[in-house]
N, CA, C and O atoms as a DFTB+ gen file, in Angstrom:
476 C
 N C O
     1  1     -24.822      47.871     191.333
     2  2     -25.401      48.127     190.045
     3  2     -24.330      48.648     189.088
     4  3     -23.875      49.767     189.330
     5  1     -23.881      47.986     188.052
     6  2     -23.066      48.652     186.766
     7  2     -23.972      49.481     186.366
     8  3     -25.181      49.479     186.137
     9  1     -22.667      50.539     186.322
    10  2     -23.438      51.673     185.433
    11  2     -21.991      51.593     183.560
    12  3     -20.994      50.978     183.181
    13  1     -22.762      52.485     183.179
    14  2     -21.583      52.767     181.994
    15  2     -21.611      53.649     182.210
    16  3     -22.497      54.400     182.618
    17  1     -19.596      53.855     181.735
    18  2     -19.002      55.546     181.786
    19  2     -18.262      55.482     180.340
    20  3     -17.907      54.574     179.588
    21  1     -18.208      56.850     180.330
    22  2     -17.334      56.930     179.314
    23  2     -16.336      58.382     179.561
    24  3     -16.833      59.446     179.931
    25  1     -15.415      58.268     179.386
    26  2     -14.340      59.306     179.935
    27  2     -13.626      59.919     178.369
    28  3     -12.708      59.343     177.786
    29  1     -14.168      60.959     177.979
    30  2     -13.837      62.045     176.660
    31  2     -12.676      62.548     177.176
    32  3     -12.831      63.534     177.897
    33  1     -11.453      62.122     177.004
    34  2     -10.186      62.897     176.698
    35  2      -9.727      64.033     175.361
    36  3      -9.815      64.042     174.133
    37  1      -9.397      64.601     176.042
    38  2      -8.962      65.675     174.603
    39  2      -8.028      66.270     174.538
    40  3      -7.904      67.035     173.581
    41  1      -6.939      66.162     175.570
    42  2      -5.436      66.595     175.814
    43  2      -4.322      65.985     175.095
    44  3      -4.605      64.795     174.956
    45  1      -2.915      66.306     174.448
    46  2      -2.055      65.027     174.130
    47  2      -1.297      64.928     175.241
    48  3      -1.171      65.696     176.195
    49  1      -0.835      63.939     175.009
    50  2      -0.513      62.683     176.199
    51  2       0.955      63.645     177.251
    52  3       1.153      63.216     178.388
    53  1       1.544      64.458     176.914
    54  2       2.587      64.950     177.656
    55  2       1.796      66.284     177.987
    56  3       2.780      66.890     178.410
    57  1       1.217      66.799     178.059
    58  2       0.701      67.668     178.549
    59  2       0.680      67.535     179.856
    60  3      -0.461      67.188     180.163
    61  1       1.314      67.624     180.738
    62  2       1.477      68.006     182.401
    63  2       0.804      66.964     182.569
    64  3       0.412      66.375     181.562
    65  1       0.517      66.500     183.745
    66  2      -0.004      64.970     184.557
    67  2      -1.644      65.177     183.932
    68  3      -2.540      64.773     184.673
    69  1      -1.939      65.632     182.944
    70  2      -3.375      65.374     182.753
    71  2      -3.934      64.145     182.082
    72  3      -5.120      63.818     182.129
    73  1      -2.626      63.254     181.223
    74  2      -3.370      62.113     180.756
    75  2      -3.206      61.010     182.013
    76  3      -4.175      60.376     182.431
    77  1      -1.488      60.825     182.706
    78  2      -1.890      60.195     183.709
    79  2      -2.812      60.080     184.863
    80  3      -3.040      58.973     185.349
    81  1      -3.367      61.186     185.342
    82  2      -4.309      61.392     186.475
    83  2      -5.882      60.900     185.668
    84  3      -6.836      60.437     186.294
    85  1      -5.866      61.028     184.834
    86  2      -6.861      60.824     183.648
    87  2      -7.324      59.086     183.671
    88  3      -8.397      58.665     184.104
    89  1      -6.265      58.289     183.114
    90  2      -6.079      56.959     183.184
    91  2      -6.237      56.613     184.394
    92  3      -7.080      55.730     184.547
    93  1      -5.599      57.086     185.557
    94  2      -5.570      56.629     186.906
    95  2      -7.267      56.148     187.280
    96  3      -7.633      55.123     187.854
    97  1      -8.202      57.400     186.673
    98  2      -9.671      57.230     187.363
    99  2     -10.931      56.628     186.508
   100  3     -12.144      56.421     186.556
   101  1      -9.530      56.473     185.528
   102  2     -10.486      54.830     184.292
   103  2     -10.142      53.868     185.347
   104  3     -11.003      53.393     186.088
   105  1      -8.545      53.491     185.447
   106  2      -8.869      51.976     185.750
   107  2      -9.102      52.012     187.219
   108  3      -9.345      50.947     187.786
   109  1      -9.061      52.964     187.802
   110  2      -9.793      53.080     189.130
   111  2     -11.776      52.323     189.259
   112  3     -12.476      51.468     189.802
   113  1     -11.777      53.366     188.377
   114  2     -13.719      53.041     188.081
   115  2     -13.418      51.678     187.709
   116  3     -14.147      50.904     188.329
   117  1     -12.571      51.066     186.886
   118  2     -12.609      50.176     186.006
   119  2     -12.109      48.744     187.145
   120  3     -12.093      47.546     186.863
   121  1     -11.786      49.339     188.302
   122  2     -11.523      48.257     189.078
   123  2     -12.650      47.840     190.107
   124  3     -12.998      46.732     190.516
   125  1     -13.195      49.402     190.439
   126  2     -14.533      47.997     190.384
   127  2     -16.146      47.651     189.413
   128  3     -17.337      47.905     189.593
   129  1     -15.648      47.220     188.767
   130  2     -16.714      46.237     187.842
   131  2     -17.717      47.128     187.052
   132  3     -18.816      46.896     186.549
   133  1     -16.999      48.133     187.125
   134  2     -18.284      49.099     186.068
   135  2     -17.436      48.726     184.571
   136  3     -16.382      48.101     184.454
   137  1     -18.345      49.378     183.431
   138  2     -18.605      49.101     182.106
   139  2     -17.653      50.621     181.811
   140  3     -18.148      51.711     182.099
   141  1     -16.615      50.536     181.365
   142  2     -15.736      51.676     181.120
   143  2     -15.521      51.662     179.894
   144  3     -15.032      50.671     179.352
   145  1     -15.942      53.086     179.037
   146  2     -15.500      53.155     177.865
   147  2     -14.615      54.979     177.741
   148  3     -14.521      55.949     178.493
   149  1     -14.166      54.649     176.436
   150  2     -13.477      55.995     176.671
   151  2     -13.059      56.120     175.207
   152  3     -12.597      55.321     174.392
   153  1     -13.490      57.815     175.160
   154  2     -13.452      58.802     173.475
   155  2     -12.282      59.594     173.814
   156  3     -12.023      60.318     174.775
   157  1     -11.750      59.318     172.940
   158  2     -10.394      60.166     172.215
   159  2     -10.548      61.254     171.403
   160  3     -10.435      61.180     170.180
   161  1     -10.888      62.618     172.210
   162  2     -10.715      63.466     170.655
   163  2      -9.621      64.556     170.597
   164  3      -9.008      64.601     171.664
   165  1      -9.199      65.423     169.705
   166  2      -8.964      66.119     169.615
   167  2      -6.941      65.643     169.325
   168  3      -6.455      64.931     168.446
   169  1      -6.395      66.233     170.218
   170  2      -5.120      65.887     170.895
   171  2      -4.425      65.032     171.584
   172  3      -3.235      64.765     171.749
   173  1      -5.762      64.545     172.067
   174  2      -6.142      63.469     172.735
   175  2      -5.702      61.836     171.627
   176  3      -5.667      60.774     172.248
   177  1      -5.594      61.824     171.061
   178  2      -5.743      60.852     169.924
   179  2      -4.089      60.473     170.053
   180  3      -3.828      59.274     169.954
   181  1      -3.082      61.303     170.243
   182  2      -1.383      61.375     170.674
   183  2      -1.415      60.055     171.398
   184  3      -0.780      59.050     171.079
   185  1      -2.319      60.204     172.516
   186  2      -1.682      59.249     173.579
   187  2      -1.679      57.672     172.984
   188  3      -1.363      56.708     173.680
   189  1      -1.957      57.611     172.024
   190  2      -2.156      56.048     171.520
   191  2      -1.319      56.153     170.312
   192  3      -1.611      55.504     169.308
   193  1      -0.260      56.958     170.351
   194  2       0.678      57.225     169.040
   195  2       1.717      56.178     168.936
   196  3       2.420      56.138     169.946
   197  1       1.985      55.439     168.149
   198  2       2.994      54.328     168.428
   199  2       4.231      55.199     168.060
   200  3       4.291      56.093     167.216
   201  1       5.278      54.696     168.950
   202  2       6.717      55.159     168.587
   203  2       7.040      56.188     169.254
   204  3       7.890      56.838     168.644
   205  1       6.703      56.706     170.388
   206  2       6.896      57.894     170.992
   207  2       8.187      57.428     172.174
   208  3       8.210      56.257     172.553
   209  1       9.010      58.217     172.592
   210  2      10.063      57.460     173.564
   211  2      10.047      59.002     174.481
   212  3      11.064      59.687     174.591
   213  1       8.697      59.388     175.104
   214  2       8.836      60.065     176.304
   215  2       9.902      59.643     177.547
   216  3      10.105      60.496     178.412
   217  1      10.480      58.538     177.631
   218  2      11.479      58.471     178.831
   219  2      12.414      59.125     178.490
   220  3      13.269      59.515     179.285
   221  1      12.428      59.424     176.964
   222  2      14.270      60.024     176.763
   223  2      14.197      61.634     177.688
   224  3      15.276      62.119     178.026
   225  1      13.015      62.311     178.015
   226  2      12.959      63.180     178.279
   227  2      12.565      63.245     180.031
   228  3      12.367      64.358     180.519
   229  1      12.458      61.876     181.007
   230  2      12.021      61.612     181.541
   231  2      10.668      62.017     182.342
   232  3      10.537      62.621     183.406
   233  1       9.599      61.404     181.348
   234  2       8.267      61.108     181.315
   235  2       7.967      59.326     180.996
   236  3       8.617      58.430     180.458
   237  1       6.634      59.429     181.651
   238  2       6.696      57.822     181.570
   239  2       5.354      57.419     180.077
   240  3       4.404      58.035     179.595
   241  1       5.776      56.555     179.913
   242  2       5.376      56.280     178.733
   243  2       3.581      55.689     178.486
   244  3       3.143      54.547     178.620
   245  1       2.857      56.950     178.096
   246  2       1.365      56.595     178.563
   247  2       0.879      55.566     177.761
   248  3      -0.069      54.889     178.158
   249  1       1.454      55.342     176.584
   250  2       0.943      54.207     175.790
   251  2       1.220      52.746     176.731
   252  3       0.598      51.730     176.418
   253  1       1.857      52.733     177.494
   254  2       2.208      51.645     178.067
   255  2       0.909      51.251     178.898
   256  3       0.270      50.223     178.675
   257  1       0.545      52.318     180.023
   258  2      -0.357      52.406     180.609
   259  2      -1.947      51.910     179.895
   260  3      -2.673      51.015     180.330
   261  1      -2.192      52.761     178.729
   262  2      -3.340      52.391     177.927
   263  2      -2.945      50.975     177.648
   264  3      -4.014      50.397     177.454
   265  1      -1.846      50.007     177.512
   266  2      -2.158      48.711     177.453
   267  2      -2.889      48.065     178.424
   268  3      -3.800      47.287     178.143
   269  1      -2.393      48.459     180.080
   270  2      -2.951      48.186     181.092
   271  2      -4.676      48.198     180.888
   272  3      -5.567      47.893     181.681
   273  1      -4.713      48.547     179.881
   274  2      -6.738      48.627     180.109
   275  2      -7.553      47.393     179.879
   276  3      -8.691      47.284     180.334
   277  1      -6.843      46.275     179.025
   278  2      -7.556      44.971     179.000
   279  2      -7.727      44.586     179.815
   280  3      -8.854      44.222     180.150
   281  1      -6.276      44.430     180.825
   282  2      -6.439      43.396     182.129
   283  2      -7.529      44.217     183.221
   284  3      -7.764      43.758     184.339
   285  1      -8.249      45.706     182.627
   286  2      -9.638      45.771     183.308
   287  2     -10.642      45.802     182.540
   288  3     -11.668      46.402     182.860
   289  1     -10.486      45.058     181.226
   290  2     -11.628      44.826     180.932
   291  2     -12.312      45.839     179.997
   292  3     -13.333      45.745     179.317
   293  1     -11.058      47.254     180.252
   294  2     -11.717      48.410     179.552
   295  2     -11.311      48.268     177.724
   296  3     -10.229      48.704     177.331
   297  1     -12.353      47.591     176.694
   298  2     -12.235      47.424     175.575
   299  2     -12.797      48.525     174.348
   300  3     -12.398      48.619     173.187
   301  1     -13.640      49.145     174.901
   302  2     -13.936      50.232     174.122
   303  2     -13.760      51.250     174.138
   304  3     -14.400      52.064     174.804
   305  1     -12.316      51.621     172.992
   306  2     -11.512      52.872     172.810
   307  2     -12.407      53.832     171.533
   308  3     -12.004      53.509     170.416
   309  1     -13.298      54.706     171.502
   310  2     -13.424      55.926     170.380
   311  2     -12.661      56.758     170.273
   312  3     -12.272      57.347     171.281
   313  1     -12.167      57.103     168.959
   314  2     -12.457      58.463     168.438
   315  2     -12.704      58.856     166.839
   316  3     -12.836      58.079     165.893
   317  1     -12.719      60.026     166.839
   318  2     -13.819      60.565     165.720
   319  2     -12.641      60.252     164.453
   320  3     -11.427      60.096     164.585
   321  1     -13.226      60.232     163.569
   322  2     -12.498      60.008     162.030
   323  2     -11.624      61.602     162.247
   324  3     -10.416      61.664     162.476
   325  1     -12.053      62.168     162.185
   326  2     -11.551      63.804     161.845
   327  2     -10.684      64.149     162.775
   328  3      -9.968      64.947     162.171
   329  1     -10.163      64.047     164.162
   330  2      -9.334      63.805     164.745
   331  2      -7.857      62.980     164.572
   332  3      -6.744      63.303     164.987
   333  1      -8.146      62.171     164.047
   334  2      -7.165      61.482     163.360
   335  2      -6.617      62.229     162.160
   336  3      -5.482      62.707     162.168
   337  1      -7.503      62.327     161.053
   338  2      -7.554      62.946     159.900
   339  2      -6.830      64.344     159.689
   340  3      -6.026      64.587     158.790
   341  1      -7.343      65.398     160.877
   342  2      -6.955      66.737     161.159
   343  2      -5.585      66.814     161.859
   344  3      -4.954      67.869     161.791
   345  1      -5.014      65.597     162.628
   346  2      -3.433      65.282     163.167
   347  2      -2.597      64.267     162.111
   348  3      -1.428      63.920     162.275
   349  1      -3.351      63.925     161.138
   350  2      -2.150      63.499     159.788
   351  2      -2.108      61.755     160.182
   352  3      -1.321      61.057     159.544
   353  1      -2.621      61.383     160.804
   354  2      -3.064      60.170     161.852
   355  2      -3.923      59.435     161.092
   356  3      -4.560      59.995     160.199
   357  1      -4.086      57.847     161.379
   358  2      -4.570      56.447     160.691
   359  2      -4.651      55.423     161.640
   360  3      -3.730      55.548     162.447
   361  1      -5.447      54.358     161.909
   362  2      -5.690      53.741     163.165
   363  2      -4.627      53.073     163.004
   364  3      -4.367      52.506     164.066
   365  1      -3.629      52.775     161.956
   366  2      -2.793      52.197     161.594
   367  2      -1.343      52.716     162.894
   368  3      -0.509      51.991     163.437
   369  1      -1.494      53.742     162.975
   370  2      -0.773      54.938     163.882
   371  2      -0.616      54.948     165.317
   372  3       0.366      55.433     165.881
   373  1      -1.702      54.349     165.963
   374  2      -1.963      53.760     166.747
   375  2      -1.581      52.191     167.570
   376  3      -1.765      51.111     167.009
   377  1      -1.019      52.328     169.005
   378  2      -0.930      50.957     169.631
   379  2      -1.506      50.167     170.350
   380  3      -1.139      49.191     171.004
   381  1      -3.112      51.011     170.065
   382  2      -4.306      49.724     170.344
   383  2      -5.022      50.032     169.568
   384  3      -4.764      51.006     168.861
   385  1      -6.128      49.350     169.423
   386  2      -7.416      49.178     167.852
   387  2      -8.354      49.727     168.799
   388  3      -8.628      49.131     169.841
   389  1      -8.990      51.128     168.401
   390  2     -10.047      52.115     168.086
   391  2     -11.078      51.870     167.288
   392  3     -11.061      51.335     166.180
   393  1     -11.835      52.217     167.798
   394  2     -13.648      52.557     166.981
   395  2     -13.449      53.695     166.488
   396  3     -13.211      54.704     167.152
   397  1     -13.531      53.633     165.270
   398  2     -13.314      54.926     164.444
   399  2     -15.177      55.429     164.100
   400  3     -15.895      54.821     163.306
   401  1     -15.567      56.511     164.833
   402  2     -16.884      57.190     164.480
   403  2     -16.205      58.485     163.586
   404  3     -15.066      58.915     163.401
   405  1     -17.736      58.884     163.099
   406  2     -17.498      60.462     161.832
   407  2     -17.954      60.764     164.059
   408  3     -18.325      60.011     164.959
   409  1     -17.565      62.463     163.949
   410  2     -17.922      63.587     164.447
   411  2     -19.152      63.553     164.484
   412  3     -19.688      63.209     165.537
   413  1     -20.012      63.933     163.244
   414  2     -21.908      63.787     163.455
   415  2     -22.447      62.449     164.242
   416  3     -23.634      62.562     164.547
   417  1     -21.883      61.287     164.614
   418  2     -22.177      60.007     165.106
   419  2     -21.895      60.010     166.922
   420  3     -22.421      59.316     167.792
   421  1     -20.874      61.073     167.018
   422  2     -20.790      61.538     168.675
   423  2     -21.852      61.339     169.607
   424  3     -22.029      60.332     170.293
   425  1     -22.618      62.481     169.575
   426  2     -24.128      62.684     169.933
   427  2     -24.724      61.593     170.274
   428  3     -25.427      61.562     171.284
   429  1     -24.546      60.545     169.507
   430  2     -25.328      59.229     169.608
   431  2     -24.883      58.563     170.494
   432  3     -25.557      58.246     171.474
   433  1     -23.714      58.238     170.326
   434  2     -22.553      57.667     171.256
   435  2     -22.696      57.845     172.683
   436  3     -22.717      57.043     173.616
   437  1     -22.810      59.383     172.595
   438  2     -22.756      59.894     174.116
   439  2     -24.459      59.011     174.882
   440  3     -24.660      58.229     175.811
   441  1     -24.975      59.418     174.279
   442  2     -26.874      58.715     174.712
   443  2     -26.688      57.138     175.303
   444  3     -27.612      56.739     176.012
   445  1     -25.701      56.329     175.090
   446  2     -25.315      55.027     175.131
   447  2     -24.654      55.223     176.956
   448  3     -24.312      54.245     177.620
   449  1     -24.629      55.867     177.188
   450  2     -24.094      55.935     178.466
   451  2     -24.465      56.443     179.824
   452  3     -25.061      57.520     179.803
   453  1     -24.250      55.917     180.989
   454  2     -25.230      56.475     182.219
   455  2     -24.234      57.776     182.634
   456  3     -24.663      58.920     182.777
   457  1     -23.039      57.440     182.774
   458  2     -22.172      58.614     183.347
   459  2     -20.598      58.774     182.416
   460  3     -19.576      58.142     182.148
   461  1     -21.420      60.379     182.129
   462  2     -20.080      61.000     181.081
   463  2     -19.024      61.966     181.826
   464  3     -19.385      63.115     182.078
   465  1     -17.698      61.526     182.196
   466  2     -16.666      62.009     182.306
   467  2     -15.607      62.877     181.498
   468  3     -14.678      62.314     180.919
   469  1     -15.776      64.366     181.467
   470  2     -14.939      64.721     180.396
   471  2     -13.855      65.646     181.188
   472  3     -13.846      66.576     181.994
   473  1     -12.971      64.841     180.482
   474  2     -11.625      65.729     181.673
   475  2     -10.791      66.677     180.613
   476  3      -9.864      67.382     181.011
């Protein structure tokens, strides 16, 4: 039985192994055949920052990884307008295309789903 998930990140992306271990149990779920979606808020919104060169510091590069999410299928990226807005940020900013919701539209969002993951 597919269920839908959705996995609320809210860390930025170098913050200690929390976005990789994070990603790991998207495309984990996402490998087998469930409906994976996933909200970006807060700090969280970094990890899809284009232009970042974490190897110079040797860290591996999570935007790379978030490409890895088509080839499972995982297509629906949120986050809130004001997140963006409040980090100086534009989907433009970004190196994959986001669903941009307001904050008050959350709530709703969340109801759309059988199992909510917030790490």
């Amino acid at each position: 039985m597919i269920k839908r998930y959705l996995f609320i990140l809210r860390k930025a992306a170098y913050s200690g192994t929390y976005a990789q271990e994070m990603l790991d149990i998207i495309l984990t779920t996402a490998a087998f055949d469930q409906s994976v979606s996933i909200l970006l808020l807060d700090d969280s919104i970094f990890q899809l920052k284009k232009h970042q060169y974490p190897e110079k510091h040797g860290m591996k590069d999570i935007a790379t990884i978030f490409s890895a999410l088509e080839i499972y299928d995982v297509k629906d990226i949120y986050t809130e307008n004001e997140s963006l807005k409040e980090r100086g940020l534009s989907a433009d900013d970004l190196c994959l295309p986001v669903q941009i919701i307001a904050r008050t539209d959350t709530p709703e969002l969340l109801q759309q789903f059988e199992v909510i993951y917030s790490g």
